[in-house]
C-alpha positions, 0 to 999 in steps of 0.5 A: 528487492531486485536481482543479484547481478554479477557482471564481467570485469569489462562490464564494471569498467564501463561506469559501475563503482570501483573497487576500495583503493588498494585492494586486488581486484582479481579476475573479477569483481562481483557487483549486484545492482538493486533495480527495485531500490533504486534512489526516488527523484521525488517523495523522500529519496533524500531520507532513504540516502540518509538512511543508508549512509547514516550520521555523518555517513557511518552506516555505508562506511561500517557496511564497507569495513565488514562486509569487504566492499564498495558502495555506491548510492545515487546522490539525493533527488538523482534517479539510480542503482544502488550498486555493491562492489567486492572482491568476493562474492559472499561479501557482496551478497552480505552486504545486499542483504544488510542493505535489504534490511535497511530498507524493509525498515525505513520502508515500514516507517514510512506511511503508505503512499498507494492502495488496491482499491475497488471503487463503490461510488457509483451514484446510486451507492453515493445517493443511499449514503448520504440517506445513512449520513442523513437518518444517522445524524437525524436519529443519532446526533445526541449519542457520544461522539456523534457527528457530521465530520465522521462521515466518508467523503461518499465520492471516495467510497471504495473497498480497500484490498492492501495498501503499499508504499511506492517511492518511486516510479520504478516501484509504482510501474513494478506495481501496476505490471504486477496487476496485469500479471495477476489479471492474466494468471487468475483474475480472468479465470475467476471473473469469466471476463465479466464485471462482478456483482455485489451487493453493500448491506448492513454496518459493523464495528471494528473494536471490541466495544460498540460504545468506543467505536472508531470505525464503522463500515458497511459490509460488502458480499457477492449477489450471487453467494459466492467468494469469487471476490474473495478470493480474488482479493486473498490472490491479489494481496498475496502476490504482492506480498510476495513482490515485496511491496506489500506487507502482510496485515493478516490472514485474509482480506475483510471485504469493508467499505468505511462510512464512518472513522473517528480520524476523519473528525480532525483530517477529512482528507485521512484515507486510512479505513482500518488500523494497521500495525506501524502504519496507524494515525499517531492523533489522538482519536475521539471514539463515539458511542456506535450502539444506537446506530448499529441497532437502527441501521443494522440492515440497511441497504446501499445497494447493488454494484457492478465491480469492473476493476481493480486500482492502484489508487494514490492516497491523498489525491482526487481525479475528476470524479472525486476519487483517488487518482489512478496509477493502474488499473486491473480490469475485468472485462 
């Protein structure tokens, strides 16, 4: 999360966190600054200053004792650097490296602000669900837990390749570079410059038992037999993994496109389309009984797509078409 920086002595005197009173400060000082953490003005910067700091501000003052420095945080709702003063390198690096962990946890404690998306809600696709919605509820109403609230809102149909959480303007820029990055290093490559071809056919369920389903979604492959979509989004999620804005959910990206989610029953605005370890809904789900459904529309046809870009899409929002807002976007051609 952002690069060690050790700057000159003049450097630090030009406005960097001074050294603990009393201490030598020797030739020089090892400061490191963490651009990738750096305080947000808006969306929870308070709790990630707490977070650091701690009760009554023991954490920041135990991480000082131990590891020898001094720790400057931006205060609340300021934009800014986290910034680590010391005498010594390997106390400065300790220290970084204790407040990378502070981080990564209130990181994974938090729910998910933003997602890669690739948006299936052309209209021809939106006209074949609501059809699925129609002869679902027509033939299906009566099984348990059958209803019209379970259905996708069809203006938000869209794959989802990874989802991050972005607390700042620094980190949602560090994202959509990143994308631009990925166009150009294999995206291109792979797309030949042109939009993909897909087609949306069949349901499938997500748990074990068709009988307790929570999610229903309609399965998404290339017209032309390949994994070029794939396999662009495996390289995706695995760059941004590696940036550490995302974590590693599992071993490849299932290409799915939701149409049904027991979540959606009590929050129609619930943009979750899979269960992720520590990020899951903490409501009670009412599963409905998916059998009926599953053998009727075990084939049915959405419809073919021409996929142009990959989004960085905000959750919890809607553009002028009734999709998610877009903070970036990776186009193919």
């Amino acid at each position: 999360m952002g690069t060690i920086n050790f700057l000159s002595e003049e450097e630090e005197q030009d406005g960097c966190a001074e050294a603990p009173p009393g201490e030598d400060r020797g030739q020089s000082v090892p400061e490191e600054s963490h651009p990738g953490a750096a305080l947000p003005t808006r969306g929870g910067g308070g709790f990630l200053c707490r977070y650091i700091i701690g009760k009554k501000g023991e954490t920041k003052k135990r991480l000082e004792t131990e590891t020898r420095t001094s720790i400057s945080i931006p205060k609340p709702g300021v934009e800014g650097e986290i910034v680590i003063t010391g005498q010594h390198r390997s106390g400065v690096a300790s220290a970084r490296t204790r407040i990378d962990v502070l981080l990564d946890s209130f990181r994974k404690k938090q729910p998910f602000t933003h997602f890669l998306s690739l948006a299936l809600n052309q209209p021809a696709i939106q006209e074949k669900f609501l059809q699925f919605k129609e002869e679902v509820l027509e033939k299906c109403s009566k099984d348990h837990g059958v209803s019209s609230s379970l259905f996708q809102n069809p203006a938000k149909l869209h794959l989802t390749l990874g989802t991050l959480v972005l607390l700042n303007e620094q980190e949602i820029q560090k994202a959509c570079d990143l994308l631009q990055q990925c166009k150009e290093d294999f995206v291109d490559q792979i797309t030949g410059g042109k939009p993909l071809t897909v087609e949306v056919a069949g349901v499938e369920y997500m748990n074990d038992d068709p009988a307790m389903t929570d999610v229903l979604y309609a399965k998404v492959h290339m017209k032309d037999g390949s994994d070029r979509l794939q396999v662009i989004a495996d390289q995706l999620v695995e760059r941004f993994v590696a940036s550490g804005l995302m974590l590693k959910e599992w071993g490849r990206v299932k290409l799915h496109a939701t149409v049904m989610n027991t979540l959606f029953r009590k929050d129609p605005t619930e943009e979750r389309n899979n269960t992720v370890p520590g990020k899951s809904s903490f409501k009670e789900r009412e599963s409905f009984n998916g059998r009926n459904i599953l053998k009727l529309f075990e084939n049915f046809y959405f419809g073919e797509v021409q996929l142009d870009s990959v989004r960085l899409s905000q959750r919890f929002s809607s553009d002028t078409s009734g999709y998610y807002a877009t903070s970036g976007q990776l186009f193919f051609s």
